[in-house]
Structures are given as structure tokens and as C-alpha cells.
C-alpha positions in Angstrom: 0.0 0.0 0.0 1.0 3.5 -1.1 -0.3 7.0 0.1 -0.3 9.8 -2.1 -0.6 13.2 -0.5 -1.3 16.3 -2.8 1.3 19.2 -1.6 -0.9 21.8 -1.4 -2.8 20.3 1.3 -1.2 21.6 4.1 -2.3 21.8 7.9 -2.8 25.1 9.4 -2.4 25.3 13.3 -3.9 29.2 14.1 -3.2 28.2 18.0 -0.2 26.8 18.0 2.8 26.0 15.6 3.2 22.3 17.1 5.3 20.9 14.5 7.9 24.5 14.9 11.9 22.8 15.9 9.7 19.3 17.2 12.4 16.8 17.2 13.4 14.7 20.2 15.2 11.4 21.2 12.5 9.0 21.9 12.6 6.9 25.2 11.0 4.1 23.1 9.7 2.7 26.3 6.8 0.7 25.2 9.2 -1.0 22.6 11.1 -1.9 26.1 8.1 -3.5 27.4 7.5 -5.3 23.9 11.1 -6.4 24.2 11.1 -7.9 28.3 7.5 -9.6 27.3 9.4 -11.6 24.5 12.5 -12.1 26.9 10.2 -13.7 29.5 8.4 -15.6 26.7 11.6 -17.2 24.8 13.3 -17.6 28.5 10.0 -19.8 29.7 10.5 -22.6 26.9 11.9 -25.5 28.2 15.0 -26.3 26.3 14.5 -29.6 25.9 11.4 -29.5 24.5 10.0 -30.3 21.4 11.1 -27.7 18.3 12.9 -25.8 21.4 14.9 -24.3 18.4 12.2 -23.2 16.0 10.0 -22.0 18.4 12.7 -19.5 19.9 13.4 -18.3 16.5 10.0 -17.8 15.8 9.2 -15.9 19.1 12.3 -13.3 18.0 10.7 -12.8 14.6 7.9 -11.8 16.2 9.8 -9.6 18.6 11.9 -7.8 16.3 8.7 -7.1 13.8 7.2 -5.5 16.4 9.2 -3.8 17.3 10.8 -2.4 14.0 7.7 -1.4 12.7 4.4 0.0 14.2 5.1 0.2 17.9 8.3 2.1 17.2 6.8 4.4 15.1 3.7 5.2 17.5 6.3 6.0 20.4 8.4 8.5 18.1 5.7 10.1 17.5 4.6 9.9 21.7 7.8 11.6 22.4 6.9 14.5 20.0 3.9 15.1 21.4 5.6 14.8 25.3 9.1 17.2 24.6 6.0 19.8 23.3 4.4 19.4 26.6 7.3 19.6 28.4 9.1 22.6 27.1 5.8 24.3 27.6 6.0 23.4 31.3 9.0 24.4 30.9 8.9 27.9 29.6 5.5 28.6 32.2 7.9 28.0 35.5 11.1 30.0 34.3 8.8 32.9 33.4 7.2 32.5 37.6 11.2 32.5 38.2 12.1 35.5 36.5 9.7 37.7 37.8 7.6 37.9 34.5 4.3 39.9 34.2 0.8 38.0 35.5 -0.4 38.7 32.1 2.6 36.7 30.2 2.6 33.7 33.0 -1.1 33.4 33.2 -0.5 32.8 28.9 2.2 30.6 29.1 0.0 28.5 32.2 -2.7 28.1 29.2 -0.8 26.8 26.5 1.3 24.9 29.1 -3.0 23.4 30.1 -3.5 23.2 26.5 -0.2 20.7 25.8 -1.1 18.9 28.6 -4.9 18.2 26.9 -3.6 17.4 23.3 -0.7 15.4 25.2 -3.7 13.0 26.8 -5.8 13.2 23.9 -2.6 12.2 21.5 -1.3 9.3 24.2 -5.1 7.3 23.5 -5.4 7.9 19.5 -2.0 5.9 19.6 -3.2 3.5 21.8 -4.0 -0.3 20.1 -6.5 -2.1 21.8 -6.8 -5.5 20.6 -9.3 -6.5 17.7 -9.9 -2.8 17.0 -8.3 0.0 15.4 -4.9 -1.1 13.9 -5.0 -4.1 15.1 -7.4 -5.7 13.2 -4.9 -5.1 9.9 -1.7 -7.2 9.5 1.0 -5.6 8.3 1.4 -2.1 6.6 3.0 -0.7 9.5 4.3 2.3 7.6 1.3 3.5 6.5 -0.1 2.9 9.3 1.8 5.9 10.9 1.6 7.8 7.9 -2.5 7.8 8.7 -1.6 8.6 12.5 0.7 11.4 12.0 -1.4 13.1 8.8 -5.1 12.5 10.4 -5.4 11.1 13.6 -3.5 13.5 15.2 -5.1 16.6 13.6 -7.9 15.1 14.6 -6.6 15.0 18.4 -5.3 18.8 18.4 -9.0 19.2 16.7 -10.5 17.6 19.7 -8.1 19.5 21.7 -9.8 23.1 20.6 -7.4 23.5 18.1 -8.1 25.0 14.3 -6.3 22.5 11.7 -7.1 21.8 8.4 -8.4 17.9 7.6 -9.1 16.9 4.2 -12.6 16.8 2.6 -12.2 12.7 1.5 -9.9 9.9 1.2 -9.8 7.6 -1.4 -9.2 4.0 -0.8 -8.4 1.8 -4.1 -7.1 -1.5 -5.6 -7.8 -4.8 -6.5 -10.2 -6.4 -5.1 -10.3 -8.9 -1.8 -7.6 -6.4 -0.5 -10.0 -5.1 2.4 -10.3 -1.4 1.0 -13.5 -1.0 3.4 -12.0 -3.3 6.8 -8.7 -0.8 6.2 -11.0 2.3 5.8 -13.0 1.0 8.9 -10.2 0.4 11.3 -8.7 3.8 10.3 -12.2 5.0 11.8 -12.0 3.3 14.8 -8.3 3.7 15.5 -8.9 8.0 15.2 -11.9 7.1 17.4 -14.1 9.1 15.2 -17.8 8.1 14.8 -18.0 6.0 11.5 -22.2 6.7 9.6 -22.0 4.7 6.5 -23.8 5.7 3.9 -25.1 3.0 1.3 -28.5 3.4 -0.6 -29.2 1.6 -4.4 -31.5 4.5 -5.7 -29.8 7.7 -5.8 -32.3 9.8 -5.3 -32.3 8.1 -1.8 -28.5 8.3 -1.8 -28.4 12.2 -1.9 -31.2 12.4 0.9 -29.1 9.7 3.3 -26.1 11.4 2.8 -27.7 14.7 3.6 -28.6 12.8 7.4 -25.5 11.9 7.7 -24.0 15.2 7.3 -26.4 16.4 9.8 -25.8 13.4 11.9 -21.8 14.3 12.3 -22.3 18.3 12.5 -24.1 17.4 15.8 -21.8 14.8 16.8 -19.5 17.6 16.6 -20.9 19.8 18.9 -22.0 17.1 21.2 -18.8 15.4 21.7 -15.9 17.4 20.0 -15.0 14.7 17.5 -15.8 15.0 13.6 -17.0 11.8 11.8 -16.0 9.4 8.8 -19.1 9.0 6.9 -17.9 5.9 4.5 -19.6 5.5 1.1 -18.3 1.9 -0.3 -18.6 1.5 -4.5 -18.0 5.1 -4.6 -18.5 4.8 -8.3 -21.6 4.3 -8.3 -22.5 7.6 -6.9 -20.7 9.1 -8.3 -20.0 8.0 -12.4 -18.2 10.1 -14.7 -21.2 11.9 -16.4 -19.5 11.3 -19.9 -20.1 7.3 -19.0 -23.7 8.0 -18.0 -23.6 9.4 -14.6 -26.1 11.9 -13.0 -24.8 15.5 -13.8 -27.2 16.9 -11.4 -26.0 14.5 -8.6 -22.2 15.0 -9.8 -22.9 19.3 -9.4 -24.7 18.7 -5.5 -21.6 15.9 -4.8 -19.2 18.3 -5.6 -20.4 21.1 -3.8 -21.0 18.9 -0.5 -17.5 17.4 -0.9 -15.7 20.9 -1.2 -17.3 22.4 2.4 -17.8 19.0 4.0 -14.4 19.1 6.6 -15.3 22.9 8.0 -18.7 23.0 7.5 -20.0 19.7 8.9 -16.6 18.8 10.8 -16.9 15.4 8.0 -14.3 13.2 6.3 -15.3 11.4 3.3 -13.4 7.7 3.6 -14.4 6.7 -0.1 -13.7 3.0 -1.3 -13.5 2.2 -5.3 -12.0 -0.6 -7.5 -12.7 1.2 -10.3 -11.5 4.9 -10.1 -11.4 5.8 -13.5 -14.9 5.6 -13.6 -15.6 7.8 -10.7 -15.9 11.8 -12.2 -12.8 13.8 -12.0 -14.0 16.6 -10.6 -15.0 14.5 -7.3 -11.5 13.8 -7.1 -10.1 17.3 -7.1 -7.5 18.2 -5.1 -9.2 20.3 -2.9 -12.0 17.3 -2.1 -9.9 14.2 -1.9 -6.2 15.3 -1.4 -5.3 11.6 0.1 -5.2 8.7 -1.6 -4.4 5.2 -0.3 -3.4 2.7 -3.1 -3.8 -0.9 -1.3 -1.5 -3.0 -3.2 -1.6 -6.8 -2.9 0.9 -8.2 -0.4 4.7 -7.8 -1.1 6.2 -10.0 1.1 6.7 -8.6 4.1 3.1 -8.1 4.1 2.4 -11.1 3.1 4.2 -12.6 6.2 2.8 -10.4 9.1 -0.6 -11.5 7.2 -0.3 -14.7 7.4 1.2 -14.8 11.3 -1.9 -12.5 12.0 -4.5 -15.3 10.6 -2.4 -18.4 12.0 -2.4 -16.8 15.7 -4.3 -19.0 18.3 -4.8 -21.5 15.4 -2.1 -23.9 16.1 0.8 -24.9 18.5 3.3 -26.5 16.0 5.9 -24.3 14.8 5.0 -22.4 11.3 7.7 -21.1 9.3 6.1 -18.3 7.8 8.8 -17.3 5.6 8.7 -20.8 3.9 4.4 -20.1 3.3 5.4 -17.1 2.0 8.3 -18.4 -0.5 5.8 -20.9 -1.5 2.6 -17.9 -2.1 5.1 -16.0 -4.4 6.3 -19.3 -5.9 2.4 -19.9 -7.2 1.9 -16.4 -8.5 2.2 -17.4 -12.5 -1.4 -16.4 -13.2 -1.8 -13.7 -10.6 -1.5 -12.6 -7.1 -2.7 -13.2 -3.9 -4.7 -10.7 -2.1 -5.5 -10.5 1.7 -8.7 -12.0 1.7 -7.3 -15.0 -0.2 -4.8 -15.6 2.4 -7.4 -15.4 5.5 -9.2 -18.2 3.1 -6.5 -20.3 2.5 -5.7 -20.5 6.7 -8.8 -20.9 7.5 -9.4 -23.5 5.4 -6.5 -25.7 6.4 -7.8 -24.9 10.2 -11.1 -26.0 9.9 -10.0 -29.5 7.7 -7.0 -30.1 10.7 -10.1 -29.9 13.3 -12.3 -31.4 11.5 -9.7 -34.7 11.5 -8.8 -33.9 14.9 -5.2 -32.7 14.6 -3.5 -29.4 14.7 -2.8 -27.7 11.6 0.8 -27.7 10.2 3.0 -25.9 7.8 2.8 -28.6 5.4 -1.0 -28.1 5.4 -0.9 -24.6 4.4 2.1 -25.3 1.8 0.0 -27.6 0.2 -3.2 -25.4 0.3 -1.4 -22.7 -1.2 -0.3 -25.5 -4.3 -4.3 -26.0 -4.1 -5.5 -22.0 -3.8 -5.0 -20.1 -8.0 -4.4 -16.5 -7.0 -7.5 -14.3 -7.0 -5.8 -10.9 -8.4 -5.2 -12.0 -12.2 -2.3 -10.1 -14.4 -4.9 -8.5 -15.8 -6.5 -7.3 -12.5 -3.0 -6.1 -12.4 -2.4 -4.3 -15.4 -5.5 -2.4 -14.4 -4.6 -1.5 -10.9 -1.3 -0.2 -12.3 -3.1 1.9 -14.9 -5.2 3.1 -12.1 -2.8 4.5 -10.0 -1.3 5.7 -13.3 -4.3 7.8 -14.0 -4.7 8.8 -10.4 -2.0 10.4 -9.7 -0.9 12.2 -13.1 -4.8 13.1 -14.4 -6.6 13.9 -11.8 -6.2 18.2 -11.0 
């Protein structure tokens, strides 16, 4: 997966320059904690166990993916967010020191009140709880804080009284089976935002839901300080170029609701498509959806923390996943995998190991994925690539 940002989208804090000389050495201590929970883990096995080797090795894979990717990311960007609190803590008590005025210390004790609140708010949008948020993807840790840094975090500092910029719409696109709409719903969840989705087969009915659901998050907005994701899935079919038959009348009122959606009903469109070409231009201006997420297919890292994700809980003999994973791109003549198809193809070989009363083994999903003809053809391909082609270089 890919993000493109458009560069004139930029954030505008009218409070407070947060992101003015933030840069820190992070204390990485929850990557510590990730680290002594593996320790106490690999130094429990009994050595002369069964596959005391393999099992060791696997328990430091899963250590060191950890924490290389998303939990080292999430606490870089903690320490940000605590050296800002801090140095306005700091800058309130030298100024009681030095004898300032009671005017310039009782300002410095309100942004030193107003740190401390986007510090707290900041410290639970990283949080993962388990089966929500991030958690429920595997793999894709990168983008992953990408997301936090560009949006959930404006969306804290917006929580926190602050005036930013958000962007009208994101577009999520790609093949299909590569969970577009489970990616676009954990994004939802993990900024805490209130998700309304928006789904109607008549359009005229489409145009009046969505109108509810813009009402709908204006008042969660004033209610609880919090703007909401209102997710239309198959965006193409709301919106369809109007030279391919789509409803110019319904194009003109979707533009105009897209453009004032982020300001004026504290909205973000999350917008899912396999087909973007055939969604109209103009819906995809700049100024209305300046993010885009391209959701590739698995490479293979991906393809690995996707596979330990779905295999977790569902055995106890020891799974290479870096063999699975040489097999899945030895099998790829005709196509690709996708997400979905790898969730199929584990829980496939689970249910037939239970249902013969033994536990499921590598062999088992080696020879499923011999079984299993990749679900993303070359030709799916060829139009993804054309796709993001088009997306990026046509769209204005």
C-alpha cells in the first residue's frame, strides 16, 4: 500500500505551531516493554522441549517485527507530542522564576493546560486495543503511521480546541479482496471518530441519506468534539463520470457537498473504489480528496505479518512463515494473492485439521497454497497499475 498526498494540502495550526523545531530522542519505552515480554516468553520454553529451536526463532521474529515497525513508530511520534508538553511546562515555570508579568505567565499556564490536553488526547489515538483500530490489519505498518501522523493527530489537536485543516475525502483503491473497506473502517475506529456509512441503491435516496449523515456528524461535533468518517463503499456508483452515463445533477450537488464538508459539517469522506477511473474527476479534485491510499496486494513482508496475524491461536506446532510465504510468491504465475485469499486459505487448512482432529501444520498450508489459484489475475494487475497511473498524473 501507497499513500499519495497532494502538496498543497497543508495543515494550518492558528493556535499553536506544534510541528515549529519538534524533534526529540525518543525513550522508546513501550518497545522496552515489547522487548522484556518476548525475553520472559523465549526464556519460559523449556530447552528440551519439542522444536525448542524453532520456536525460539520464531518468538524473536515476532519480537523484532514489532518492534521495528508499528510500535516504534507510535512511540516516536509519543515523544513528539511529550518534549512539546514539556518545554511548555517548561517555559511557564522559568517565566514564575524570572519575575515575569501576571499577564505573560497566566498565557504561558494556558498553553502549558493546552499541551497537557492534546498530550492526553494524543497518548489514546496511539493506543491499540486489541481487535480494533490497527490491530485488526496485519502488516502495513508504515502506512499505518503515515495515517496517524497526517489525520489522527489533527484530529486530536482538533478535539483539543485546536483549528487545523483535515481533508474533505480519502480515497481507498485496488484490487479487489484487498480489504479497502475493513482498512478504511479500522482507520475510523483507530482515530476514534464516529463512522455513519452511507449506502443506498436508488440515488435519489442516496443524496437524501447522505444529507442525514452530514447532519448526523455536524451534531456529533458539537455534542462530543469529535468529527465523523461518513464511509460510502462502490463510490463509483454515486458518483460515475457523467461522460459514462452518470447523474450530472448528482455530480454538481456531490461536488459542492464534498468541497465544504471538513469545515462545515466537521466530515471526512473515507471513499472506497475498485474502479477509479470511472468515478468523475472533478469529485477527485485536489481540494475534495487530497489523500489517496493505493492498497497494493501483499509484497512480502506483508504477506508474512498476514499470514502470522490469521495463523495466531490457530495452532501450537511451529510455522515457518517465511517458507508459506516463498511458497505464495512461488504460485503467482497467473496472478497474485490478495488479503482476503490468504485469510481463506488458513482458514481452510484450520477447519479441515479440526475437523480430522489434529492441529494444523505448515505442510498443510504449503500444500493449500499449491491447491489455492491467486485471485488478483495479471490483468487485474495491469489495471490496478493503470489506475494508479491515471490517479496520480490526471486527476487536478
Amino acid at each position: 500500500m501507497r499513500i499519495q498526498q497532494i502538496s498543497n494540502y497543508k495543515r494550518n495550526y492558528s493556535k499553536t505551531n506544534l510541528y515549529k523545531n519538534r524533534q526529540s530522542t525518543p525513550s522508546f519505552k513501550g518497545v522496552q516493554e515489547i522487548e522484556d515480554s518476548y525475553n520472559k516468553k523465549i526464556k519460559n520454553l523449556n530447552w528440551w522441549s519439542r522444536n525448542f529451536t524453532n520456536k525460539k526463532e520464531n518468538l524473536n521474529l515476532q519480537k523484532n517485527a514489532e518492534i521495528l515497525g508499528y510500535a516504534k513508530a507510535q512511540e516516536a511520534e509519543r515523544a513528539k507530542w511529550q518534549e512539546y508538553y514539556e518545554t511548555q511546562i517548561k517555559a511557564y515555570e522559568n517565566a514564575q522564576k524570572n519575575n515575569t508579568s501576571q499577564e505573560e505567565i497566566a498565557e504561558l499556564k494556558t498553553k502549558a493546560k493546552e499541551a497537557e490536553d492534546i498530550l492526553k488526547i494524543q497518548t489514546e489515538l496511539m493506543k491499540v486495543k486489541q481487535n480494533t483500530g490497527w490491530d485488526r490489519i496485519a502488516g502495513y505498518d508504515s502506512e499505518k503511521a503515515i495515517l496517524t501522523s497526517e489525520f489522527i493527530q489533527a484530529v486530536g489537536l482538533e478535539k483539543a480546541g485546536n483549528e487545523v485543516s483535515i481533508p474533505n475525502g480519502i480515497l481507498f483503491f485496488g484490487p479487489t479482496g484487498n480489504g479497502k473497506t475493513t482498512f478504511a473502517k479500522a482507520f475510523a475506529e483507530q482515530a476514534q471518530c464516529p463512522l455513519i456509512e452511507v449506502d443506498s441503491i436508488d440515488e435519489d435516496d442516496f443524496l437524501e441519506s447522505l444529507d442525514n449523515a452530514l447532519k448526523e456528524a455536524k451534531n456529533n461535533f458539537k455534542k462530543d468534539k469529535l468529527r465523523s468518517i461518513i464511509l460510502i463503499d462502490e463510490f463509483e456508483k454515486y458518483g460515475l463520470d457523467g461522460e459514462k452515463g452518470g447523474n450530472k445533477k448528482n455530480i454538481a450537488n456531490l461536488k459542492s457537498i464534498m468541497q465544504a464538508s471538513s469545515d462545515k459539517y466537521k466530515a471526512t469522506f473515507f471513499l472506497t473504489t475498485n474502479n477509479p477511473q470511472d468515478i468523475d474527476s472533478i469529485l477527485l479534485a485536489d481540494s475534495r480528496v487530497p489523500v489517496r491510499v493505493f492498497l497494493d496486494p501483499p509484497d512480502r513482508i506483508n504477506a508474512k505479518r498476514v499470514f502470522e496475524y490469521y495463523i495466531k491461536e490457530k495452532t501450537t506446532n511451529f510455522i515457518n512463515t517465511n517458507n508459506i510465504v516463498n511458497e505464495l510468491f512461488n504460485n503467482q504465475e497467473a496472478g497474485t494473492y490478495s488479503n482476503s485469499r490468504i485469510k481463506t486459505i488458513v482458514e481452510k487448512c484450520f477447519k479441515e485439521a479440526t475437523n480430522e482432529k489434529r492441529v494444523m501444520t505448515e505442510g498443510d498450508l504449503i500444500q493449500k497454497i499449491k491447491e489455492t489459484l491467486p485471485d488478483i489475475t495479471k490483468n487485474h494487475l495491469e489495471k490496478y497499475k493503470a489506475d494508479v497511473k491515471a490517479i496520480i498524473g490526471n486527476i487536478k
